[in-house]
DRENTI-83308 format. One record per residue: z, y, x of N, C-alpha, C in turn; chain. Coordinates in pm, whole numbers, plus 50000, padded with zeros to 5 digits. Example, Ala and Ser with C-alpha at 12.3 -4.5 7.8 and 13.67 -1.06 7.14 Angstrom:
n_zz_n_yy_n_xx_ca_zz_ca_yy_ca_xx_c_zz_c_yy_c_xx_ch
50780_49431_51319_50780_49550_51230_50780_49670_51320_A
50708_49775_51285_50714_49894_51367_50787_50003_51290_A
//
This chain:
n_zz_n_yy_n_xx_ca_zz_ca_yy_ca_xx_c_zz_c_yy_c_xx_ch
50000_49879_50083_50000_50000_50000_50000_50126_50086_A
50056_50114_50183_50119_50220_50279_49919_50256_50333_A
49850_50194_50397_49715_50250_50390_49648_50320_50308_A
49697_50336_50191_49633_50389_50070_49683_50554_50098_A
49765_50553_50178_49847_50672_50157_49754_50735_50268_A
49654_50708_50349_49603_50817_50475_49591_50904_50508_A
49567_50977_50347_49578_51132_50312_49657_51162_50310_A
49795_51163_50300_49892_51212_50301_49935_51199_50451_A
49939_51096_50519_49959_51100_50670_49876_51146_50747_A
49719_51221_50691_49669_51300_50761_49719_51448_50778_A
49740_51476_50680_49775_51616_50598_49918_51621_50636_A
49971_51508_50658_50140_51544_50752_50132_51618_50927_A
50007_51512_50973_50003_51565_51116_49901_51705_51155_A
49803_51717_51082_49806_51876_51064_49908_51955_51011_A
49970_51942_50922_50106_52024_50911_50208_52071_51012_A
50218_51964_51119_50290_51933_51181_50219_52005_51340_A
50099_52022_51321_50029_52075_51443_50018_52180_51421_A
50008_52238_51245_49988_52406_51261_50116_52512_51262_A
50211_52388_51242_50374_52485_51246_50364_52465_51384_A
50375_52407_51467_50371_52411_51621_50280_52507_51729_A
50154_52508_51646_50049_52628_51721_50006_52762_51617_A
50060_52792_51533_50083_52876_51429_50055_53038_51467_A
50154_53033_51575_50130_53195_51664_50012_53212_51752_A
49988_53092_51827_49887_53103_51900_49723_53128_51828_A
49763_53044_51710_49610_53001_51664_49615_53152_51542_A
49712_53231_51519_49675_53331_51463_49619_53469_51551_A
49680_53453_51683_49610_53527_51769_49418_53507_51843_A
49432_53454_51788_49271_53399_51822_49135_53471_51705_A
49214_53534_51667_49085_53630_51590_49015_53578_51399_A
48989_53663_51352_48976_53602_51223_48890_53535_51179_A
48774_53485_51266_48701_53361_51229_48807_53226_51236_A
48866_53236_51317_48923_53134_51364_49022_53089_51192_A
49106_53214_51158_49199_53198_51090_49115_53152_50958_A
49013_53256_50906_48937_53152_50784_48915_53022_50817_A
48866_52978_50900_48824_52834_50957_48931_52730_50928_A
49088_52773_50947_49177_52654_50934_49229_52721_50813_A
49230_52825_50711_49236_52849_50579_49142_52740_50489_A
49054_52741_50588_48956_52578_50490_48951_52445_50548_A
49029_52464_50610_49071_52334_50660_49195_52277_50619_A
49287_52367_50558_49395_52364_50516_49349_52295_50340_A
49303_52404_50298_49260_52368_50168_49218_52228_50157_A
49127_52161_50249_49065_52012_50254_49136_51970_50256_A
49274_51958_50351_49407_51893_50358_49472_51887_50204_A
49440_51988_50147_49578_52022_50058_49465_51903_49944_A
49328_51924_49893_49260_51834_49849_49260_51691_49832_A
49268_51676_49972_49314_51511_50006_49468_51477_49985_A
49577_51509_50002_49677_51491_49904_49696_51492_49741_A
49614_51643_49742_49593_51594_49580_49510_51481_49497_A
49425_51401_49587_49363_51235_49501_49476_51212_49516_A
49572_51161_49547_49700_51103_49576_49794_51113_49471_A
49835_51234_49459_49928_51308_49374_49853_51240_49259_A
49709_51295_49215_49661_51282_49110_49650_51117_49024_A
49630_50999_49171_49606_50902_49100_49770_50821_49072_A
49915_50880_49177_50012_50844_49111_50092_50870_49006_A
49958_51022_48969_50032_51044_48798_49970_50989_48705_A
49855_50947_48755_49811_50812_48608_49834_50728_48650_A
49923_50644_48753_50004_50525_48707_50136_50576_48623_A
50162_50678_48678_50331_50677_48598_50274_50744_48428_A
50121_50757_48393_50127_50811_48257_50085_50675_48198_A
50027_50595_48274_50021_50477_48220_50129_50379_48149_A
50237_50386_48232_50384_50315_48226_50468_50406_48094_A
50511_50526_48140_50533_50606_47991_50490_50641_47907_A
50356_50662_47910_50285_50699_47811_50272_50845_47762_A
50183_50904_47704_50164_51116_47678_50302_51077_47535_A
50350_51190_47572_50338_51311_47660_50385_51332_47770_A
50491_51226_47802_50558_51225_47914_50498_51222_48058_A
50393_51143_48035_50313_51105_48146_50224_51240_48203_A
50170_51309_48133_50104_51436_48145_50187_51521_48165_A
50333_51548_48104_50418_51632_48168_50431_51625_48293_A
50448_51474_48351_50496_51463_48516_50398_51556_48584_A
50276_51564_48553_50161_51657_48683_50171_51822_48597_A
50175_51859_48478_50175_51983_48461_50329_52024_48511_A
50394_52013_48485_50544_52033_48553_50541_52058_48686_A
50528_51921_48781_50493_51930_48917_50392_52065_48975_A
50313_52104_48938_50169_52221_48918_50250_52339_48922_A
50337_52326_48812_50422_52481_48775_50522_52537_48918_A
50557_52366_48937_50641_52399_49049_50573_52444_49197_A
50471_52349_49204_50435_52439_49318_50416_52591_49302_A
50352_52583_49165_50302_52736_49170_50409_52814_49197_A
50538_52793_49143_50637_52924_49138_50696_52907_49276_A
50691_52751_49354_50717_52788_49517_50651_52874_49605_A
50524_52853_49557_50399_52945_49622_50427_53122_49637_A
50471_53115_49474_50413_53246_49477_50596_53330_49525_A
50713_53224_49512_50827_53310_49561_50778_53357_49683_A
50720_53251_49750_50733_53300_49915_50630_53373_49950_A
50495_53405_49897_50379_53500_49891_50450_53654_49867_A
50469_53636_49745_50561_53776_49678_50651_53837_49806_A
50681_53738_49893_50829_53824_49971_50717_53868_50131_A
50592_53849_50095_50543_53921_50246_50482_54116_50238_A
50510_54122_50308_50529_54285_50327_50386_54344_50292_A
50252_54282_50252_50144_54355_50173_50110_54271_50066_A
50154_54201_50015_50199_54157_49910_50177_54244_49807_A
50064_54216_49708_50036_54321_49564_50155_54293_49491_A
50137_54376_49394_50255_54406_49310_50207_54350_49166_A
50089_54291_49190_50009_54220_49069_49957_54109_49095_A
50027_54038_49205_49993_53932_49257_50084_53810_49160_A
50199_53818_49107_50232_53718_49001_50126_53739_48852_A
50116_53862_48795_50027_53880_48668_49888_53805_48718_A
49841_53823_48837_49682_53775_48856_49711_53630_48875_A
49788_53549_48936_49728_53419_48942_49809_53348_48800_A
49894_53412_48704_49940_53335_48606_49771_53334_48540_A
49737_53488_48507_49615_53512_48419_49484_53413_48525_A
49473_53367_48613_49352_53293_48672_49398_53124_48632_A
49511_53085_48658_49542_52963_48662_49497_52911_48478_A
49554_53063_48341_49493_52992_48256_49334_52992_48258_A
49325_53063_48296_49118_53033_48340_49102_52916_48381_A
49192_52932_48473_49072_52774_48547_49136_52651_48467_A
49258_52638_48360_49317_52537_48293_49180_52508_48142_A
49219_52619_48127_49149_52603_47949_49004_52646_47970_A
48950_52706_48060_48801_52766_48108_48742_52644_48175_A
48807_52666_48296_48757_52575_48387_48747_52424_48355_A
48856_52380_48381_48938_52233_48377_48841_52164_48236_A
48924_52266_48110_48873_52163_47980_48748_52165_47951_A
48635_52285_48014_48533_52337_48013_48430_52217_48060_A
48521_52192_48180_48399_52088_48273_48414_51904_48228_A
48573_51893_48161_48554_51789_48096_48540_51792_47995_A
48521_51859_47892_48473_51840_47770_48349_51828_47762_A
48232_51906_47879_48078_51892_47931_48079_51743_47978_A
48132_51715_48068_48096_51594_48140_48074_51452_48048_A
48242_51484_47987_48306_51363_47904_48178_51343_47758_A
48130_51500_47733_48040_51498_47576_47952_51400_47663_A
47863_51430_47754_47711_51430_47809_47799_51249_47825_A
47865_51203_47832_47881_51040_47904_47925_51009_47758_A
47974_51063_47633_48040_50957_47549_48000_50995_47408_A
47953_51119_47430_47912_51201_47295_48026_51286_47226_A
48087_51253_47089_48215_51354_47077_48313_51253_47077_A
48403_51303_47180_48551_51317_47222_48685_51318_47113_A
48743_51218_47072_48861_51250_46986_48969_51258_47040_A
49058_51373_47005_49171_51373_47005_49277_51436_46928_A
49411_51409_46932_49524_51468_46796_49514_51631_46775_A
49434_51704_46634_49414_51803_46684_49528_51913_46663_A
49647_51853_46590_49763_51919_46635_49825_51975_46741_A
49794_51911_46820_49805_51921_46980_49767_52066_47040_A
49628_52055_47020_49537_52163_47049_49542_52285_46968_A
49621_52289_46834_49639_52402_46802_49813_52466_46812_A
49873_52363_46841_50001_52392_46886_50062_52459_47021_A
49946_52395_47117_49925_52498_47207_49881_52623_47269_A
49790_52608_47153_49687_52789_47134_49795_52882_47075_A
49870_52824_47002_49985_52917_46959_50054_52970_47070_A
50145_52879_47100_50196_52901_47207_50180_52975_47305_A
50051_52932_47374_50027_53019_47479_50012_53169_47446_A
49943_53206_47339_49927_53343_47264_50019_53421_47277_A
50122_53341_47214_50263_53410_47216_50300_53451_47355_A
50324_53331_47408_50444_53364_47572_50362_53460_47603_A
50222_53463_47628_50127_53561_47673_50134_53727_47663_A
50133_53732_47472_50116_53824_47448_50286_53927_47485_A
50382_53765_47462_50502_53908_47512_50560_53926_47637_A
50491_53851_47737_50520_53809_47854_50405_53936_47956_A
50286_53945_47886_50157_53994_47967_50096_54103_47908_A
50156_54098_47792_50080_54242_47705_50170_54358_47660_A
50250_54290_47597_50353_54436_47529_50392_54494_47672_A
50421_54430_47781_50483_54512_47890_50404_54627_47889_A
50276_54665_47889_50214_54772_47897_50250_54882_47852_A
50299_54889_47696_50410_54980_47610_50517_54973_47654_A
50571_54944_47748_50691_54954_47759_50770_55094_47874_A
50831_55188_47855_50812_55268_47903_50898_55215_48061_A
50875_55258_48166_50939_55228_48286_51090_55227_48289_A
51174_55342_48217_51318_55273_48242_51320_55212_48169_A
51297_55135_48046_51314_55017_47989_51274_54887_48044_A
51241_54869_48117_51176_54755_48183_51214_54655_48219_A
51366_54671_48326_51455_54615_48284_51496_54574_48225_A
51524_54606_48088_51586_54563_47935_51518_54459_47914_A
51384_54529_47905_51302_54409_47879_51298_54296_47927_A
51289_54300_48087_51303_54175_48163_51407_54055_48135_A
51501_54128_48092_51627_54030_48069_51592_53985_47926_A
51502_54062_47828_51452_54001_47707_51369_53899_47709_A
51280_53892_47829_51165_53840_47820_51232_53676_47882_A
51293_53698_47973_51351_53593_48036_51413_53470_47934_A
51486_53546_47868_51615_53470_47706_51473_53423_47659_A
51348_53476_47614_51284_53450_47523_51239_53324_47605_A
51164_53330_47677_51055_53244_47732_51191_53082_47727_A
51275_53111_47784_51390_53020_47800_51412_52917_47644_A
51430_53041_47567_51451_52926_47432_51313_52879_47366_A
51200_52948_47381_51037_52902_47352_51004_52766_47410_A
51082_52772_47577_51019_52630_47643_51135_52527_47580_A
51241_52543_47547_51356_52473_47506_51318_52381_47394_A
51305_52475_47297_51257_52431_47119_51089_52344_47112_A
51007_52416_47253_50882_52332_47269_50879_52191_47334_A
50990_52195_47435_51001_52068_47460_51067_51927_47447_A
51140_51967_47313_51245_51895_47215_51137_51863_47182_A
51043_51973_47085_50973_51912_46997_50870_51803_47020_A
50826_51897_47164_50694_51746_47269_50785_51607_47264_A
50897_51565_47367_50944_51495_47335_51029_51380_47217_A
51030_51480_47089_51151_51454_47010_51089_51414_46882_A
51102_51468_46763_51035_51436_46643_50893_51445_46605_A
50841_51561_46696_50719_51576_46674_50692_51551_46791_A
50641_51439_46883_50552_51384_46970_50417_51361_46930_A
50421_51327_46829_50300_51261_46760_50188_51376_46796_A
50248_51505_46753_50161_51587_46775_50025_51566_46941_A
50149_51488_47050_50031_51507_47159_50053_51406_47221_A
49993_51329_47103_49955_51150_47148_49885_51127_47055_A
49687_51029_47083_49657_50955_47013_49634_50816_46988_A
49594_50749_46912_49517_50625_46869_49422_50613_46844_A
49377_50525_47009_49201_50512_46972_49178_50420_46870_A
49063_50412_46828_49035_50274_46758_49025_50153_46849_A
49081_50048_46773_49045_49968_46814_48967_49918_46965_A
48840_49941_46932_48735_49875_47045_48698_49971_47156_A
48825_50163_47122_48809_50191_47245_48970_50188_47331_A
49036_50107_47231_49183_50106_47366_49215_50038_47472_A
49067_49953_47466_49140_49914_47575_49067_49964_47699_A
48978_50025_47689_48927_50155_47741_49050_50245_47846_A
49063_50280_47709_49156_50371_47685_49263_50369_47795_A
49330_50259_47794_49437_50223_47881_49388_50126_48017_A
49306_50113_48041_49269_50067_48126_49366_50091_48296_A
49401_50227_48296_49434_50313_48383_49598_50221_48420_A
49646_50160_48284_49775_50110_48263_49809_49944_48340_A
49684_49928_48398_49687_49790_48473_49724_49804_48576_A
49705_49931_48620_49719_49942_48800_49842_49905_48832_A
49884_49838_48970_49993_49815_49053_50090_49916_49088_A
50209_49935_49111_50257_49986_49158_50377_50037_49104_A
50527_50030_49169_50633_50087_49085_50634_50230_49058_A
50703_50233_48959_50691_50379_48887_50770_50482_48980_A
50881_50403_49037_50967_50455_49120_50907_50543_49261_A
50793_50407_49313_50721_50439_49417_50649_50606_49385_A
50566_50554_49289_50487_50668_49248_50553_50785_49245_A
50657_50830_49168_50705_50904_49130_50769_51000_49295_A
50789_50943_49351_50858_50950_49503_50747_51058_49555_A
50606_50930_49551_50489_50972_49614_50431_51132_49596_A
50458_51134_49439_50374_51275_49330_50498_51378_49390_A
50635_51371_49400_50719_51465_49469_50727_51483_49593_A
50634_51429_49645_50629_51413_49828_50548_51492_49826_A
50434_51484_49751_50291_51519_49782_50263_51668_49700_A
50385_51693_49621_50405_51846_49579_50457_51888_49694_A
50558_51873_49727_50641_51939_49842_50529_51970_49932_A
50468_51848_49981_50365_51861_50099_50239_51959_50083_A
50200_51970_49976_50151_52122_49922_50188_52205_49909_A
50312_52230_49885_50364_52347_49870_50401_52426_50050_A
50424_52331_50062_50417_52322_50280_50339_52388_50361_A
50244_52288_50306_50073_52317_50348_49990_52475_50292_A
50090_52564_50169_50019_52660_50106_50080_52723_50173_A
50200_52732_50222_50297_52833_50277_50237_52867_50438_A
50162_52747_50500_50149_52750_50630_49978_52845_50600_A
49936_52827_50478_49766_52893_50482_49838_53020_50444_A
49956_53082_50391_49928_53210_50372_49923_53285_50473_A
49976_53250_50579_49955_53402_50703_49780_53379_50781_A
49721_53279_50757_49630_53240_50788_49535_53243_50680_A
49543_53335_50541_49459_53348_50512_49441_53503_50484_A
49577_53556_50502_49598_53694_50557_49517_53754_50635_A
49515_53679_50738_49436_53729_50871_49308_53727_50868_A
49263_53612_50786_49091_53602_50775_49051_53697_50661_A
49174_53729_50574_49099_53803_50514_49109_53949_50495_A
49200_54007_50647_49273_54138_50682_49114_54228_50667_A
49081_54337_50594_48968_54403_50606_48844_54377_50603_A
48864_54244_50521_48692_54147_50480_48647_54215_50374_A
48694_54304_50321_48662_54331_50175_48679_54221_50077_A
48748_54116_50068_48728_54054_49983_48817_54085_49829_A
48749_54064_49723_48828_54075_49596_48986_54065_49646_A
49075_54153_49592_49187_54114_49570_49256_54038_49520_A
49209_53973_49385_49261_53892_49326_49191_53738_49347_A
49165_53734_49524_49132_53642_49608_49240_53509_49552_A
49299_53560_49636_49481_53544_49677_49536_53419_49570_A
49531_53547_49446_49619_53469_49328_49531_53381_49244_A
49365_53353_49283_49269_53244_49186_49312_53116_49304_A
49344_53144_49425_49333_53047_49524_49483_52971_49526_A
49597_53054_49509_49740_53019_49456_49704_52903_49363_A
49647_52971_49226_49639_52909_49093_49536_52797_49125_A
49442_52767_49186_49372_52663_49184_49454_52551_49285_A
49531_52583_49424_49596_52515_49476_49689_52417_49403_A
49768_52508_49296_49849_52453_49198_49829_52360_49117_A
49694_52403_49071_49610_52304_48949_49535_52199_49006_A
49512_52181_49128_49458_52047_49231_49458_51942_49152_A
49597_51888_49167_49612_51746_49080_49568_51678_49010_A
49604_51825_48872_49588_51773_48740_49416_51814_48712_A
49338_51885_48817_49235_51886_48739_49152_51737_48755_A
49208_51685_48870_49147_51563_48920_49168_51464_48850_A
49326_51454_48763_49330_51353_48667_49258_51402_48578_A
49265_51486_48513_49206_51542_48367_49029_51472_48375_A
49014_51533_48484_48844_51495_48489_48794_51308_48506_A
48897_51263_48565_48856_51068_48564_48914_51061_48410_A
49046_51117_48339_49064_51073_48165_48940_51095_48127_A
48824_51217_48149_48751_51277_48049_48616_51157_48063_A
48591_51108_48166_48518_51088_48183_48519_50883_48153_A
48667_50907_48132_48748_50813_48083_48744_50758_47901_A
48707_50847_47866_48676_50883_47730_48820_50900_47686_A
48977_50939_47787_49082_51001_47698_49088_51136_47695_A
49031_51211_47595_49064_51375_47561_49153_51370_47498_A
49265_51320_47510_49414_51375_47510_49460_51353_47592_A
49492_51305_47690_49511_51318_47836_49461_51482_47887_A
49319_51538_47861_49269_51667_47910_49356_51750_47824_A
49370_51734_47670_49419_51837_47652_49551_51899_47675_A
49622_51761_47670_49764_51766_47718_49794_51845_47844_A
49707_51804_47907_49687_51844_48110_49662_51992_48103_A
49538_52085_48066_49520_52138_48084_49624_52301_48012_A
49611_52242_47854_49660_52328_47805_49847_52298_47798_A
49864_52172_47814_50029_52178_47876_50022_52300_47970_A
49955_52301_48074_49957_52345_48205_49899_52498_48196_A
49892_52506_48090_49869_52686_48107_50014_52744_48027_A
50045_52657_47876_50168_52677_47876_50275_52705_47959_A
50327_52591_48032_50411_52592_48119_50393_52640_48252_A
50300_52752_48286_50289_52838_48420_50329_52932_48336_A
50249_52967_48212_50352_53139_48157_50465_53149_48154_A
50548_52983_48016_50635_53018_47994_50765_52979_48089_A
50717_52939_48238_50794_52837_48293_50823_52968_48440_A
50697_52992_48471_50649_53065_48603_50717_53251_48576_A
50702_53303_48475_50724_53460_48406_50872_53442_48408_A
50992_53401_48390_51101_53382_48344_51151_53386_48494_A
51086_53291_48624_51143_53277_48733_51147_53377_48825_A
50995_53450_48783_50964_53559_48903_50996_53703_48831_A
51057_53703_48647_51096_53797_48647_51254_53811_48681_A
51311_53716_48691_51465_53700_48778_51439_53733_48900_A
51378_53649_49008_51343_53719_49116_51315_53832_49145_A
51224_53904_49050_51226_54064_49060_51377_54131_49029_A
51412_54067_48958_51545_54167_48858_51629_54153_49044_A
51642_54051_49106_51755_53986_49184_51683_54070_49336_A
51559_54085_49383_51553_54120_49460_51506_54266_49497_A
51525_54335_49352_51485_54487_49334_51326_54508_49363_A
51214_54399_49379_51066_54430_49465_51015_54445_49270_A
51005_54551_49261_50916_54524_49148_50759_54474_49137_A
50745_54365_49005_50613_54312_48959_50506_54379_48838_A
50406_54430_48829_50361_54478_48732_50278_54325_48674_A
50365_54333_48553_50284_54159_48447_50217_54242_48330_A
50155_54320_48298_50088_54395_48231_49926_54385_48309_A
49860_54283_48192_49731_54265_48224_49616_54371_48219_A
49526_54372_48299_49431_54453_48315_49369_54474_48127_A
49256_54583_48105_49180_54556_47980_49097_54447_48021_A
49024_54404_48093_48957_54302_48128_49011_54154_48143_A
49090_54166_48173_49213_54063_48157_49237_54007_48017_A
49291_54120_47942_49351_54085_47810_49201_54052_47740_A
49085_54089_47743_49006_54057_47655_48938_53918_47715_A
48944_53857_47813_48895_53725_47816_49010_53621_47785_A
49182_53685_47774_49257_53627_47715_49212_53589_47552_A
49205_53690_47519_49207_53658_47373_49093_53582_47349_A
48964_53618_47411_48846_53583_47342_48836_53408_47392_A
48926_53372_47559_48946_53227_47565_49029_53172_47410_A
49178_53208_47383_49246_53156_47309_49143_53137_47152_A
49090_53244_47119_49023_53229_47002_48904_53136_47031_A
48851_53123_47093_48716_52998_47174_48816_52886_47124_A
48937_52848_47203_49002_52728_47210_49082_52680_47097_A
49096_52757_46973_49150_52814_46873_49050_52754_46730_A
48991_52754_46763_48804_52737_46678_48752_52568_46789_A
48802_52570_46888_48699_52427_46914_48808_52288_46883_A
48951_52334_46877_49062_52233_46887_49073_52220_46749_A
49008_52266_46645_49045_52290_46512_48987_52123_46490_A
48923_52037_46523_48854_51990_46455_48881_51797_46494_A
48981_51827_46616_49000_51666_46667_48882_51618_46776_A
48784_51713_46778_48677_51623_46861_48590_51733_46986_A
48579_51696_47061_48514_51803_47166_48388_51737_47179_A
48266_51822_47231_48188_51745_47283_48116_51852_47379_A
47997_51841_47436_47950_51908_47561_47913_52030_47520_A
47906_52046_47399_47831_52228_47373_47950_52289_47391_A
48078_52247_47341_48241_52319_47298_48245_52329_47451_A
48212_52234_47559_48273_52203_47685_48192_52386_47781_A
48055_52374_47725_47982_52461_47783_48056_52613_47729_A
48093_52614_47626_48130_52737_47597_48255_52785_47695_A
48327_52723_47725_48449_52723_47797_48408_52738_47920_A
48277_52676_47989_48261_52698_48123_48211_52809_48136_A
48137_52865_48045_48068_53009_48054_48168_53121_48072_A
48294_53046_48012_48383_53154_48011_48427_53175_48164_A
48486_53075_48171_48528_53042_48341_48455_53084_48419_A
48263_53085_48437_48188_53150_48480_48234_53329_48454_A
48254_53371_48367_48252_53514_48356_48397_53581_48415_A
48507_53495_48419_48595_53481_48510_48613_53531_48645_A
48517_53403_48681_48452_53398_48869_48411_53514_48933_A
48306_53536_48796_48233_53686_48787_48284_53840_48827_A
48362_53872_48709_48479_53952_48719_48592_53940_48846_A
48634_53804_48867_48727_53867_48985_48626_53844_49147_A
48531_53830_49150_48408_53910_49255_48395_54010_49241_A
48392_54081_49124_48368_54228_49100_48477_54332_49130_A
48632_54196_49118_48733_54314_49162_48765_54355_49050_A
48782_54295_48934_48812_54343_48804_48897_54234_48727_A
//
């Protein structure tokens, strides 16, 4: 079993070579530093097949929702490790938490469900899944969003504070009451039943070897070891990208996609898998729980370390918010995805890409 792991013991001894030559190899000029900024990333890649395929053994063994929680959870966490220790470097934007929460749901519900709902239509035709699910989460996210990313805008500067400590209580009892309910009486909501002649399809994923224990070890090794590996690319991607002109909101799509590694890798073998509840769970769990999980941590951290955050989304921002949620709002209505619903979502994600090239 221990061979299976290579990626991870590759991605240990570069780790282990760039904390050791770290000073040297940042003095060497900024080709150099982009160069192991993408070399880093490949590293961080190849851990994530890893991560990704020991969270569909352990979703196999428990079963959704639980099983899909283990990688959106894990995701959140890197993200909010990422971005504590990003946030505390001395040019550090002050819109660097608002930009990669607002990119990560791009690339979750844009990107992610975009490219498997395309892939999965074009290989299976339409896609079923519980469509409670999918509209329980469009709620959701709307909400944490809208009072987490929008009202701040009205809010006058000495109140801000107030607010923060409002926003914090809120998000706190939202994820509380949401995840009773995922787990508790209403599960049903985000779990289905294939028919018949496609479950065993379906579960196929549920044969694989391996203790849950192991796995579970593995998927927390291999967060940590990302989260490691992101910490060692930020001064090294600093440097490559000190006066490149590049978009600003570089930074926080590259945070948010680091984060989302994993689960986009499972999401995309379920889709293609023919389970779209597995994707939806994954993706739109996982935009949930970066707002309402990620906003609560780093607005304590602000309150605790006096560095103020501006979470008040751009106009450009807020209108591909809404116009995603209402897209996802209108395609989840119905239990079934297929490649046109998938394309609409990627176009979005395309206009995304677009916009933060433009610096907007």
């Amino acid at each position: 079993m221990l061979k299976d792991e290579w990626r991870i013991g590759l991605a240990l001894l570069g780790l282990v070579a760039l904390l050791f030559g770290e000073h040297e190899l940042l003095s060497q000029g900024q080709a150099l530093s982009l160069a192991i900024t993408a070399g880093i990333v490949v590293l961080i890649v190849l851990v994530s097949t890893r991560v990704a395929h020991h969270a569909e053994v352990i979703a196999g063994k428990v079963r959704d929702p639980y099983g899909s929680m283990v990688l959106t959870l894990s995701a959140v966490l890197v993200e909010v490790v990422i971005l504590g220790i990003v946030v505390q470097a001395e040019d550090a934007s002050p819109t660097l938490v608002r930009d990669t929460i607002y990119s990560a749901v791009m690339i979750d519900i844009n990107g992610l469900i975009g490219l498997a709902a395309l892939l999965g239509g074009l290989r299976h035709g339409e896609q079923s899944y519980n469509d409670d699910s999918g509209r329980t989460y469009a709620v959701m996210i709307l909400t944490a969003m809208g009072i987490s990313m929008i009202v701040p805008e009205f809010i006058p500067g000495d109140k801000r504070m107030v607010y923060s400590f409002f926003t914090i209580g809120v998000m706190a009892v939202l994820y509380t009451l949401f995840l009773r309910m995922q787990v508790g009486r209403h599960s049903y909501f985000f779990s289905y039943t294939y028919p018949r002649g496609e479950r065993a399809k379906a579960h196929e994923h549920e044969e694989e070897g391996g203790s849950i224990v192991v796995s579970g070890l593995i998927v927390a090794g291999g967060v940590v070891l990302i989260g490691l590996l992101a910490e060692v690319m930020n001064p090294f991607m600093s440097a490559g990208l000190k006066n490149s002109g590049a978009p600003v909101g570089l930074v926080a799509v590259t945070v948010a996609a680091i984060s989302a590694a994993p689960e986009i890798l499972t999401a995309l073998r379920a889709a293609l898998g023919n389970r779209m509840q597995v994707v939806v769970n994954i993706a739109m769990g996982a935009s949930l729980s970066t707002v309402i999980l990620t906003v609560p941590v780093m607005e304590a951290l602000a309150l605790y370390t006096g560095q103020p955050f501006e979470m008040a989304m751009t106009v450009p921002q807020t209108v591909m918010v809404a116009i995603t949620i209402v897209v996802a709002a209108i395609n989840f209505s119905d239990g079934e995805t297929n490649a046109i619903e998938g394309m609409t979502h990627f176009v979005l994600f395309a206009t995304f890409a677009m916009l933060t090239i433009m610096g907007l």
